[in-house]
BAGUDREN-76886 format. One record per residue (C-alpha): residue number from 1; x, y, z. Coordinates in pm, whole numbers, plus 32768, in hexadecimal, padded with zeros to 4 digits. Each point is the difference from the previous one (the first is absolute). Layout:
<pts>
@nr->NUM | px->X | py->Y | pz->Z
...
</pts>
This chain:
<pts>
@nr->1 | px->41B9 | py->C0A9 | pz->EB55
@nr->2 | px->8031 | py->812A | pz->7F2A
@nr->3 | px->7FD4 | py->7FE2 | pz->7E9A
@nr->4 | px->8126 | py->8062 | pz->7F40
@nr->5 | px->7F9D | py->8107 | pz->7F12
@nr->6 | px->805B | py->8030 | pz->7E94
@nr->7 | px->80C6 | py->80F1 | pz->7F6B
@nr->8 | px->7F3E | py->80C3 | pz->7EFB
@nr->9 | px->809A | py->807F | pz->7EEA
@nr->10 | px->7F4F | py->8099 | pz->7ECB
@nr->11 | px->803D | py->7F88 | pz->7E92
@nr->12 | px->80B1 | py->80AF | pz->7F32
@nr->13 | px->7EF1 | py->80AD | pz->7EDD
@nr->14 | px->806E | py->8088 | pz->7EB1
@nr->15 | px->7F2B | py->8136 | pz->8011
@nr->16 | px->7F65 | py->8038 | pz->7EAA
@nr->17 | px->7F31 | py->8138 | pz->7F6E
@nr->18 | px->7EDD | py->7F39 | pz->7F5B
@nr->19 | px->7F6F | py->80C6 | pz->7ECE
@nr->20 | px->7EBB | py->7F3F | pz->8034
@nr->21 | px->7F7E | py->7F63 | pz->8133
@nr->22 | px->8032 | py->7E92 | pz->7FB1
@nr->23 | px->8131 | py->7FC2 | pz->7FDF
@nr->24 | px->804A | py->7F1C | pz->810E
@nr->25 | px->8182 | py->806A | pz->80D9
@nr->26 | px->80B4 | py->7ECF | pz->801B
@nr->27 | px->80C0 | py->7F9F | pz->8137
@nr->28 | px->8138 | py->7F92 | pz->8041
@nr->29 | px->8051 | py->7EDB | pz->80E7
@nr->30 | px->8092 | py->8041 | pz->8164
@nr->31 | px->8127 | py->7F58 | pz->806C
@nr->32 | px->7F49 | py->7FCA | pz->811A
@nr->33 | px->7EE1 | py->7F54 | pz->8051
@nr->34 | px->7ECB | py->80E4 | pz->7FB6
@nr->35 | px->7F0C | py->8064 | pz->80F5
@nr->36 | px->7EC6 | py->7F29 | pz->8010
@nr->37 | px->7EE2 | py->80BE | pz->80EB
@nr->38 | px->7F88 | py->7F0E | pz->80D4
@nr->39 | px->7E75 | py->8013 | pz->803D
@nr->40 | px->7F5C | py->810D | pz->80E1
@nr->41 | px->7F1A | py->7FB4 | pz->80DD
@nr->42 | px->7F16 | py->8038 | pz->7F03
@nr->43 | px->8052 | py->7ED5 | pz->7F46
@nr->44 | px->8069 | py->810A | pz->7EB2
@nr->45 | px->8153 | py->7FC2 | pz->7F6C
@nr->46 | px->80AF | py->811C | pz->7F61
@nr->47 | px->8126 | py->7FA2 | pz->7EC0
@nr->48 | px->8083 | py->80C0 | pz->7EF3
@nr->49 | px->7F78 | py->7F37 | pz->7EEA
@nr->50 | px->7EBA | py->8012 | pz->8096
@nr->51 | px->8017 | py->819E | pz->8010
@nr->52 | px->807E | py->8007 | pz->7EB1
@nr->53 | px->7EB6 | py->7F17 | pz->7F71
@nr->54 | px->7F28 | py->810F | pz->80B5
@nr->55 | px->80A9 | py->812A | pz->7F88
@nr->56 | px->7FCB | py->7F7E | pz->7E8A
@nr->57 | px->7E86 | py->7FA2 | pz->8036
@nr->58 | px->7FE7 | py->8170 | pz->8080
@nr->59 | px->80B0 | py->8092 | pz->7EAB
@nr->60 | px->7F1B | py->7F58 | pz->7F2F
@nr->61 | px->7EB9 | py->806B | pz->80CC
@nr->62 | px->8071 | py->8169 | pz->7FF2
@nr->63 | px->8053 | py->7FA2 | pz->7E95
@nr->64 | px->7E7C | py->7F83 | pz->7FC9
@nr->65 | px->7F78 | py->8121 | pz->808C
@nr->66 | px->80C4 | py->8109 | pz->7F26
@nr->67 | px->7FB6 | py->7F26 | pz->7EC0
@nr->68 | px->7E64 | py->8024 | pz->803E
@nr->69 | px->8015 | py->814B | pz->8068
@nr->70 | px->7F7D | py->806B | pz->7EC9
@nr->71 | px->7EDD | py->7F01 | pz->7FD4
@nr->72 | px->7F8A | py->805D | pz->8157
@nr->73 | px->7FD3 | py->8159 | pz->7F8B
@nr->74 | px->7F8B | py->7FDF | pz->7ED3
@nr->75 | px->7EFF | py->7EFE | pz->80BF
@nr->76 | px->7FC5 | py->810D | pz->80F9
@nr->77 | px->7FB0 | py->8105 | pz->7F0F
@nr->78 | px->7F07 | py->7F2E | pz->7F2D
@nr->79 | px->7F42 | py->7FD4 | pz->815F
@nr->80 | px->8014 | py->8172 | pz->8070
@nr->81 | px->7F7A | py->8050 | pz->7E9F
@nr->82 | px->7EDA | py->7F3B | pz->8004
@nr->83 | px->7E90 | py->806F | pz->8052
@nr->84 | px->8004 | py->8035 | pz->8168
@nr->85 | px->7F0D | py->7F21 | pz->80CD
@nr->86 | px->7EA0 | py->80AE | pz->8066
@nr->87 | px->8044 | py->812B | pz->7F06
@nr->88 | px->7ECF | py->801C | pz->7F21
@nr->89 | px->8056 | py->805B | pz->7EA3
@nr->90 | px->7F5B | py->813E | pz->7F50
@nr->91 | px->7EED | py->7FC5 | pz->7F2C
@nr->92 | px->7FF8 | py->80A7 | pz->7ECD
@nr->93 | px->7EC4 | py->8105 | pz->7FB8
@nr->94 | px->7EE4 | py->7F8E | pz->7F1D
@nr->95 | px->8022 | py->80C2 | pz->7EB4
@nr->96 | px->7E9A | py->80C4 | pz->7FDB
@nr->97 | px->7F5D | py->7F8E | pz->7ED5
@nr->98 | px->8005 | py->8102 | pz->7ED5
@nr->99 | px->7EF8 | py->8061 | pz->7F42
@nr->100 | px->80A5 | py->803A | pz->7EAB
@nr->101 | px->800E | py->7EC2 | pz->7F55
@nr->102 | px->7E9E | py->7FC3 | pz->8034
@nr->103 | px->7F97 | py->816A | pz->7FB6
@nr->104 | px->80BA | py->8008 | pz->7EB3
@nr->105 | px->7F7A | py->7E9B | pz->7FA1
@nr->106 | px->7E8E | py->808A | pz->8037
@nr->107 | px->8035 | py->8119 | pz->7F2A
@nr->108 | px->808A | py->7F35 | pz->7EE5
@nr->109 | px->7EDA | py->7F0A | pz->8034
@nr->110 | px->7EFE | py->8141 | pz->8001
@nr->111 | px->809E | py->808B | pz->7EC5
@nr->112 | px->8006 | py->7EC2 | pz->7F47
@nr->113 | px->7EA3 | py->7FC7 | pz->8076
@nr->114 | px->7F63 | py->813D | pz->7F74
@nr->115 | px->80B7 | py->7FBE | pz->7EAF
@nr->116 | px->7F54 | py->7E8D | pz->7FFB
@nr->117 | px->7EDA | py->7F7A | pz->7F11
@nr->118 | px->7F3A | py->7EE5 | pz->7F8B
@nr->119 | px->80FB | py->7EF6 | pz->7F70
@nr->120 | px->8147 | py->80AD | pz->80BF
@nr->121 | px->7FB3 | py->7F9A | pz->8150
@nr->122 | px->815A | py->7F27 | pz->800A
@nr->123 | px->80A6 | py->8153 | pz->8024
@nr->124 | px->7FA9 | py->7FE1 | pz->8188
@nr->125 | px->80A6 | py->7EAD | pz->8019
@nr->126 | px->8135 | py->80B0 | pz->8072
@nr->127 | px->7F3B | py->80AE | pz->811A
@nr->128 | px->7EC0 | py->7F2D | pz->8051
@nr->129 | px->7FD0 | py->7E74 | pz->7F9F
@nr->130 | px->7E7D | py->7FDA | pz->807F
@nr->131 | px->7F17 | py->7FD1 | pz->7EB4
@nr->132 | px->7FC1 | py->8153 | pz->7F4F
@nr->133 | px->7EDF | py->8046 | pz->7F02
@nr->134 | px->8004 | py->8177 | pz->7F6A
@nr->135 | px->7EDA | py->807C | pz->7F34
@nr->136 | px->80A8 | py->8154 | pz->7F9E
@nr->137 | px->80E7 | py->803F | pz->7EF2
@nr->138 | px->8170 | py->8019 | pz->8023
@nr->139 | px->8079 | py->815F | pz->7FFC
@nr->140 | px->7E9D | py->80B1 | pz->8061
@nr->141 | px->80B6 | py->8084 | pz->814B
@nr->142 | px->8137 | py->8034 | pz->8039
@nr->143 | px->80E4 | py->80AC | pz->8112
@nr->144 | px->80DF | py->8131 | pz->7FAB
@nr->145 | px->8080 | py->8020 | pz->815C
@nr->146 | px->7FC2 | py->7F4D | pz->811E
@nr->147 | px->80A1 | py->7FF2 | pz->816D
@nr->148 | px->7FA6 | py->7F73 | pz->8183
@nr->149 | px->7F6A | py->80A7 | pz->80D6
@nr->150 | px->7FE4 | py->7F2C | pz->8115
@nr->151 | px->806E | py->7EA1 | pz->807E
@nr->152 | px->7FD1 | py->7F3D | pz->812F
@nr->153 | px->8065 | py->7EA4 | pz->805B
@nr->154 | px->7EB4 | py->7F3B | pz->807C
@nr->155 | px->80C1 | py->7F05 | pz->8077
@nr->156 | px->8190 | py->7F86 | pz->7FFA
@nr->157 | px->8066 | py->7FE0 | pz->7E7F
@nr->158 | px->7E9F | py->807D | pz->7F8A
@nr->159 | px->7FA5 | py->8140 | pz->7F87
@nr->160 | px->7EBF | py->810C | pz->7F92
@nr->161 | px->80A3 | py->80CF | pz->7F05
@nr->162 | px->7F48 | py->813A | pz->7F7D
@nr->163 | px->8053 | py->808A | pz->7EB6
@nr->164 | px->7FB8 | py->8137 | pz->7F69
@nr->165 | px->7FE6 | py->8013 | pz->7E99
@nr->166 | px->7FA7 | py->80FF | pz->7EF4
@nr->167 | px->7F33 | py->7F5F | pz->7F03
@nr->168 | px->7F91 | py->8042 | pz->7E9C
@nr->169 | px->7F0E | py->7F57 | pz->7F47
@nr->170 | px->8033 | py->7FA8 | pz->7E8D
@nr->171 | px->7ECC | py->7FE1 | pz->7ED2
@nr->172 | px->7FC5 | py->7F31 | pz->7EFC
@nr->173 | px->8058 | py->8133 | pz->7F00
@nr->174 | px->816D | py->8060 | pz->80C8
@nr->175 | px->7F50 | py->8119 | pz->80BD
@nr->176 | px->809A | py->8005 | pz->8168
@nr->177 | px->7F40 | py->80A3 | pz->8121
@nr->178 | px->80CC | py->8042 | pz->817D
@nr->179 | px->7F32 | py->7F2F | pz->8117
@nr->180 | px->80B1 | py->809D | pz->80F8
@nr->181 | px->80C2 | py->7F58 | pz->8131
@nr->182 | px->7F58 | py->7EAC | pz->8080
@nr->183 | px->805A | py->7F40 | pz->8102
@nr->184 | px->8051 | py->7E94 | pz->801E
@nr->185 | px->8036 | py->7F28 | pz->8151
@nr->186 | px->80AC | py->7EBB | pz->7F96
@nr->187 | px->8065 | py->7EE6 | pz->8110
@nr->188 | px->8168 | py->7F9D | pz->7FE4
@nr->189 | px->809D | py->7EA2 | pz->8095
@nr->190 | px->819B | py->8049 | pz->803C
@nr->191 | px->80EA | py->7F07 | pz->803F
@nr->192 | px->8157 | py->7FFB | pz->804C
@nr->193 | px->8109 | py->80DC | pz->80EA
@nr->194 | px->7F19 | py->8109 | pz->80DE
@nr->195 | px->80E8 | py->80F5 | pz->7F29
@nr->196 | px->7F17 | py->7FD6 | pz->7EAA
@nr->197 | px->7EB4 | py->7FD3 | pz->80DC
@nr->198 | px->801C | py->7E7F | pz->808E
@nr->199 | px->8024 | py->7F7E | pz->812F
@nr->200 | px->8168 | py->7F6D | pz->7FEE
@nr->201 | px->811E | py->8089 | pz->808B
@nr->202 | px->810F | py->7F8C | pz->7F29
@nr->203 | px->8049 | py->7FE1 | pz->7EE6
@nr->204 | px->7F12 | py->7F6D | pz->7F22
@nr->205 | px->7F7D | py->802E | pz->7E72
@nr->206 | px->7ED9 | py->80E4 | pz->802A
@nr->207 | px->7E7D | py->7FD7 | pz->7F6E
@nr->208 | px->7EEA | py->808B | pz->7F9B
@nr->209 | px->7E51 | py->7FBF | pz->7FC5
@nr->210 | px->7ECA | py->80B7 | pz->7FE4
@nr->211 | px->7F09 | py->7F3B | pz->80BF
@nr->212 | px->7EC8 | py->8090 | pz->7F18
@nr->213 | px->7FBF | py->8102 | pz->7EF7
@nr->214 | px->8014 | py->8176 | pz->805A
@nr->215 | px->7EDB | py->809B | pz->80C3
@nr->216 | px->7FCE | py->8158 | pz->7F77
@nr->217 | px->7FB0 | py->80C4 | pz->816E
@nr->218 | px->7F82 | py->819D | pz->804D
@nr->219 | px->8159 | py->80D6 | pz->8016
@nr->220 | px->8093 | py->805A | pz->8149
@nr->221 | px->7F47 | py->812A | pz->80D4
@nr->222 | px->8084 | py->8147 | pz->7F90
@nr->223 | px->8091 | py->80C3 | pz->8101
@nr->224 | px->7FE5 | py->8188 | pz->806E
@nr->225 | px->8160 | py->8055 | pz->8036
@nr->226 | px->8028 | py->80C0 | pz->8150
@nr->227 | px->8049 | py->813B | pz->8021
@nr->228 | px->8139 | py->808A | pz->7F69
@nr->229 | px->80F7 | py->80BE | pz->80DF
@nr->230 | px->804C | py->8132 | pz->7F52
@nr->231 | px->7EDB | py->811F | pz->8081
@nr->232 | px->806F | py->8138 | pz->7F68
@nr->233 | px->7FBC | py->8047 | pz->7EA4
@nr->234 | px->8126 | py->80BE | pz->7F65
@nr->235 | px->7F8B | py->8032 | pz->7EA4
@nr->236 | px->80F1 | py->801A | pz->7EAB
@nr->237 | px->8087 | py->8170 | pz->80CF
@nr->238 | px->8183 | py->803D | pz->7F7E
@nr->239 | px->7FFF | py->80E0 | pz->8125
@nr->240 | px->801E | py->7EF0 | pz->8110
@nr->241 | px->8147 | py->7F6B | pz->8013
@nr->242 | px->7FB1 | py->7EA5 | pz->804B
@nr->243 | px->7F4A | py->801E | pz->7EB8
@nr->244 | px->8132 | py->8070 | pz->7F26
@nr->245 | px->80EA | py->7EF3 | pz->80AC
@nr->246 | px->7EF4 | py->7EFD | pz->7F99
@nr->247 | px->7FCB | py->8093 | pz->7EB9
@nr->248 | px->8190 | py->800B | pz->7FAE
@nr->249 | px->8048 | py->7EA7 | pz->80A7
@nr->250 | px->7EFC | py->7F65 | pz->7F22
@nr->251 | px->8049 | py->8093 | pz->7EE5
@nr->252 | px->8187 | py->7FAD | pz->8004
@nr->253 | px->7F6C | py->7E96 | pz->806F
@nr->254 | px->7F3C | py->7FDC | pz->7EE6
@nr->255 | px->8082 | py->809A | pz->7EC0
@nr->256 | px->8197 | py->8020 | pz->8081
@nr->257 | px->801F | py->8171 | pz->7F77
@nr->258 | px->80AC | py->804D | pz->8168
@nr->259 | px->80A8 | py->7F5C | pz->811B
@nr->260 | px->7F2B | py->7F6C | pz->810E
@nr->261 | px->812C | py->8068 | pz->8118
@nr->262 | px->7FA2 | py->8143 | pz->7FEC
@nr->263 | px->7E99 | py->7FAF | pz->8095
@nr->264 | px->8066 | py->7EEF | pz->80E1
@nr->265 | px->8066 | py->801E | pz->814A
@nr->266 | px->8178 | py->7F81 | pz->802D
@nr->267 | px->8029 | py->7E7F | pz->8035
@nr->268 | px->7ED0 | py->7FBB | pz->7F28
@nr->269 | px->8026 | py->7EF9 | pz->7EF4
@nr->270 | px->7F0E | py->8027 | pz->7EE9
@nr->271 | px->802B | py->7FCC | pz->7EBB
@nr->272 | px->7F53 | py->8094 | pz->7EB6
@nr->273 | px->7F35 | py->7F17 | pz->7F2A
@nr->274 | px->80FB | py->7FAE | pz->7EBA
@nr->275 | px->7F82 | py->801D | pz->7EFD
@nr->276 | px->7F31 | py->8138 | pz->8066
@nr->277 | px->7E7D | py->7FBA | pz->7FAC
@nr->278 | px->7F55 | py->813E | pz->7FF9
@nr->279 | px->809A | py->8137 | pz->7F8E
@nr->280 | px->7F4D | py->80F4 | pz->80E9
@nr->281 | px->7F77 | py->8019 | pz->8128
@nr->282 | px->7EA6 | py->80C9 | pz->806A
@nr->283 | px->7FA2 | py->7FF5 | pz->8189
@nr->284 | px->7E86 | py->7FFE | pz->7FF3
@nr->285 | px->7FC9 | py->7FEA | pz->8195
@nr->286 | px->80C8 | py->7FC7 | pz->8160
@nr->287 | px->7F87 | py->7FB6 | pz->8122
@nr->288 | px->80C7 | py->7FCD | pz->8167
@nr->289 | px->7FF1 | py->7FCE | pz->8141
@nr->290 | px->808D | py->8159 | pz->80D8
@nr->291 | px->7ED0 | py->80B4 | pz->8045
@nr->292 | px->7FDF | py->8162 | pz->7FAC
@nr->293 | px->7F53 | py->80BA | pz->7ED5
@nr->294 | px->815E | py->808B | pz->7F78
@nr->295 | px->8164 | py->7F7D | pz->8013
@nr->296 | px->80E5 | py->80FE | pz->7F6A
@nr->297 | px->80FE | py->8015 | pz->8126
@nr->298 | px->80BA | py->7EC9 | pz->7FFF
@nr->299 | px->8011 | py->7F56 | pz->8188
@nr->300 | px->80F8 | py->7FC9 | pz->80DC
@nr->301 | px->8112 | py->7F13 | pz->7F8D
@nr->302 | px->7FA4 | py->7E84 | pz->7FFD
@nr->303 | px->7E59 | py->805D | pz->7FEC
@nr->304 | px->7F93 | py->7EA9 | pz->7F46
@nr->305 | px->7EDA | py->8045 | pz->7EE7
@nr->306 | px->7F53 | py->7EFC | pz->7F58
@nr->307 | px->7F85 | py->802F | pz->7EB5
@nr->308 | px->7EE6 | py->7F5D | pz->7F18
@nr->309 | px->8055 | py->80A9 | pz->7EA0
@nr->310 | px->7F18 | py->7FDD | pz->7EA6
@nr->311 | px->80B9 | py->8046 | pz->7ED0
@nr->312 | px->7FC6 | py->7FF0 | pz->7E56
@nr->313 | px->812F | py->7F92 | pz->7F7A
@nr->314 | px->8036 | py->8025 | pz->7E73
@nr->315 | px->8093 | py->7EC9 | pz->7F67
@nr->316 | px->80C5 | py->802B | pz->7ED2
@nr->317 | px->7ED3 | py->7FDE | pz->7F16
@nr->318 | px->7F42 | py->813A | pz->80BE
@nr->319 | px->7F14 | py->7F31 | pz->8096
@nr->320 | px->7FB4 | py->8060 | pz->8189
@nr->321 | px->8022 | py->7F07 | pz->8121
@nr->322 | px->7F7D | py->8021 | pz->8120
@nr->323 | px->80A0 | py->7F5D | pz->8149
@nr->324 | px->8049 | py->803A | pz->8184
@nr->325 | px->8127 | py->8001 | pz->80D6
@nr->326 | px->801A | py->7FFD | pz->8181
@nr->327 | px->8135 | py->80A9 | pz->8076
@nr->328 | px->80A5 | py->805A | pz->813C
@nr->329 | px->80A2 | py->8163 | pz->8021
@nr->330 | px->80F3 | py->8094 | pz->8105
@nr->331 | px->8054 | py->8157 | pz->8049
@nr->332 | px->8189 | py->8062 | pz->800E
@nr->333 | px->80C0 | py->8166 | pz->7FC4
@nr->334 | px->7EA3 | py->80B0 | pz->7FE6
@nr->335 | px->7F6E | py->7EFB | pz->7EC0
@nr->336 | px->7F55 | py->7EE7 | pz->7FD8
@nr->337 | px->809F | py->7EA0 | pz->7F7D
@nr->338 | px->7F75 | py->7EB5 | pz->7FBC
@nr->339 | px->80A4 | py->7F00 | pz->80CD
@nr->340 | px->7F18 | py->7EDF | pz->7F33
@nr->341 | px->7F16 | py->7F79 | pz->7F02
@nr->342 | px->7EFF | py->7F3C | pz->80F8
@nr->343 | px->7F80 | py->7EA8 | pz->7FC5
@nr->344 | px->7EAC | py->8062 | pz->8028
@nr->345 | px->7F22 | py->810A | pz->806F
@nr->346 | px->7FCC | py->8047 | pz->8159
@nr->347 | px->7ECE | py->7FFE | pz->808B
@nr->348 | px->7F9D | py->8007 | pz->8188
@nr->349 | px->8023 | py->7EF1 | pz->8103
@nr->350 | px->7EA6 | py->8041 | pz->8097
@nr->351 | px->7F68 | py->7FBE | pz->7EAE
@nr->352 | px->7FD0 | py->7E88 | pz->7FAB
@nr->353 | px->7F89 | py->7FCF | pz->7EA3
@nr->354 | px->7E7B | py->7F7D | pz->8007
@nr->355 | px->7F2E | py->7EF7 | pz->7F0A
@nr->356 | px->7F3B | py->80D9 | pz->7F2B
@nr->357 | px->7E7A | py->7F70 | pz->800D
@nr->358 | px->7FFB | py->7EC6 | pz->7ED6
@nr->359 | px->7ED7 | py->8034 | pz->7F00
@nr->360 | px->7FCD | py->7E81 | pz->8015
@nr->361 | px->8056 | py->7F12 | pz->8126
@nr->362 | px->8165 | py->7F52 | pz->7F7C
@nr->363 | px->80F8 | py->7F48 | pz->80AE
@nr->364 | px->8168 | py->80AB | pz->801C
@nr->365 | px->80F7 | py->7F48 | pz->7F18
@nr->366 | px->811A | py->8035 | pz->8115
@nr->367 | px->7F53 | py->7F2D | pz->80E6
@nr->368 | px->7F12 | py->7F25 | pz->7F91
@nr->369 | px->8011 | py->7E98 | pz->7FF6
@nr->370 | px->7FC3 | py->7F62 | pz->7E9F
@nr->371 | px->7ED6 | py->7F06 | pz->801C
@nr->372 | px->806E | py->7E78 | pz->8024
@nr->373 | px->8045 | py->7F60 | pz->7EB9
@nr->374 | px->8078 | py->7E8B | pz->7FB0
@nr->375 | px->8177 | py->7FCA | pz->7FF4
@nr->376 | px->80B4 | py->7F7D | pz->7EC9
@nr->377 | px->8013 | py->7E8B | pz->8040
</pts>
């Protein structure tokens, strides 16, 4: 037997434009008898009501997930910005230790120590706390200049500091009689950053100690200077006219009667000495480096000269100076121009400067080690 089947007819909806997604569509009831699914084979039953609980527990998921939206990314930037796994991080560079604190605390201590006596020993407190017993009296020496030489750290945050000071020695009746310079190695305990001589390296309050008196040592071993570049003697000749460019630069330079663009090649940026200390000029000797015994054609343009010049210059009270100035001359438009004032004189590569023979057998101050001595406790 056949079964009879139903006649479906759909409910009537009121189809309404929701502004948000839940509001919920209600329905109207059929005349007729609505349509009930009857199971699949599945065993699953499919209603209306059932749909509609589904399509609300979907709303407020996709609800959910727009409302965190922005914690996840603010969570996913956090972890993207951290240090990545594995990645080693730089390490900063040590800062070298520097040897000015403890070089300018040695030549305080030196200075204070020459000025020292009998009954002022607490004047080295500041600079040395072992026990200190002076038989001289205060005032016999003193230092009217003094300055390092040398300074080496013997190990981290300690330091053999050399000074060099010019001493004069004082009598009894006020009579004062120049000792000459003397030099003083003093051992010098720094503590602190690696910035004022210690061994930290950050930031810390920085120290100082002498670990003993001074030790008064030979001076350093003189040297021969090598041999200087400029081989052609040139003389005081106004007929050479490198000569007359170096005697009308220097005089301009020195006593600003002229302009100095007018013996300067163009681009050069020198500038007179203001106020002008001399108030004439004498050249008294050049020497330079183009060989030849007579240079009064000027080169080729861009020829480079090198000059060693000796002048007198006259200072205002008419009393000569003597002094020396390396310069560097080019040739342009058939004259010579100086392009600058050199740092130094220039001597050849091939010849080192060499330790002149001591009289007496000395240790050099530069490199010495100061004997041991007991640390402040």
């Amino acid at each position: 037997m056949k079964r009879a089947h139903r006649q479906r007819k759909p409910a009537k909806k009121h189809v309404i434009e929701a502004e948000a997604w839940d509001e919920e569509v209600e329905e109207e009831p059929s005349e007729t008898e609505a349509y009930e699914p009857e199971p699949d084979e599945t065993g699953w039953t499919t209603s209306t009501a059932k749909m509609a609980g589904l399509s609300r527990l979907v709303r407020v998921g996709v609800w959910a997930l727009v409302a965190s939206g922005p914690v996840l990314g603010v969570l996913a930037f956090l972890g993207s910005s951290g240090p990545a796994q594995g990645v080693t991080k730089p390490v900063a560079a040590a800062t070298p230790a520097s040897p000015v604190g403890p070089a300018g605390f040695a030549e305080l201590f030196v200075s204070a120590y020459l000025q020292a006596g009998q009954g002022s020993e607490r004047d080295l407190a500041p600079y040395y706390s072992g026990s200190v017993a002076l038989a001289v009296k205060p005032g016999t020496r003193t230092a009217t200049q003094s300055t390092v030489i040398a300074s080496r750290e013997v190990q981290p945050g300690y330091w053999s500091v050399t000074v060099a000071a010019d001493v004069t020695a004082h009598d009894d009746k006020g009579k004062s009689k120049r000792l000459g310079v003397q030099y003083f190695r003093v051992g010098i305990q720094a503590t602190g950053p690696a910035g004022a001589g210690g061994t930290e390296q950050g930031p810390a309050t920085a120290g100082y100690a002498a670990t003993s008196l001074p030790a008064q040592v030979a001076a350093p071993t003189a040297l021969k200077p090598g041999g200087l570049a400029y081989e052609t003697e040139r003389g005081a000749s106004s007929a050479d006219p490198s000569v007359e460019t170096a005697r009308g630069f220097l005089a301009a330079y020195l006593t600003g009667t002229t302009e100095l663009d007018r013996y300067t090649s163009p681009g050069t940026r020198l500038q007179p000495i203001n106020p002008a200390p001399y108030a004439a000029v004498k050249v008294t000797g050049v020497q330079d480096d183009l060989s030849g015994s007579g240079q009064q054609k000027v080169p080729a343009d861009g020829t480079v000269l090198h000059q060693l010049v000796q002048i007198d210059a006259t200072d205002q009270a008419g009393s000569p100076v003597a002094l020396s100035y390396a310069l560097t001359l080019k040739s342009r438009a058939g004259r010579w121009e100086v392009s600058s004032v050199d740092d130094a004189p220039a001597i050849r590569a091939s010849s080192p400067p060499s330790a002149a023979p001591p009289t007496t057998p000395s240790p050099d101050a530069a490199t010495a080690t100061p004997s041991p001595s007991p640390s402040n406790s």
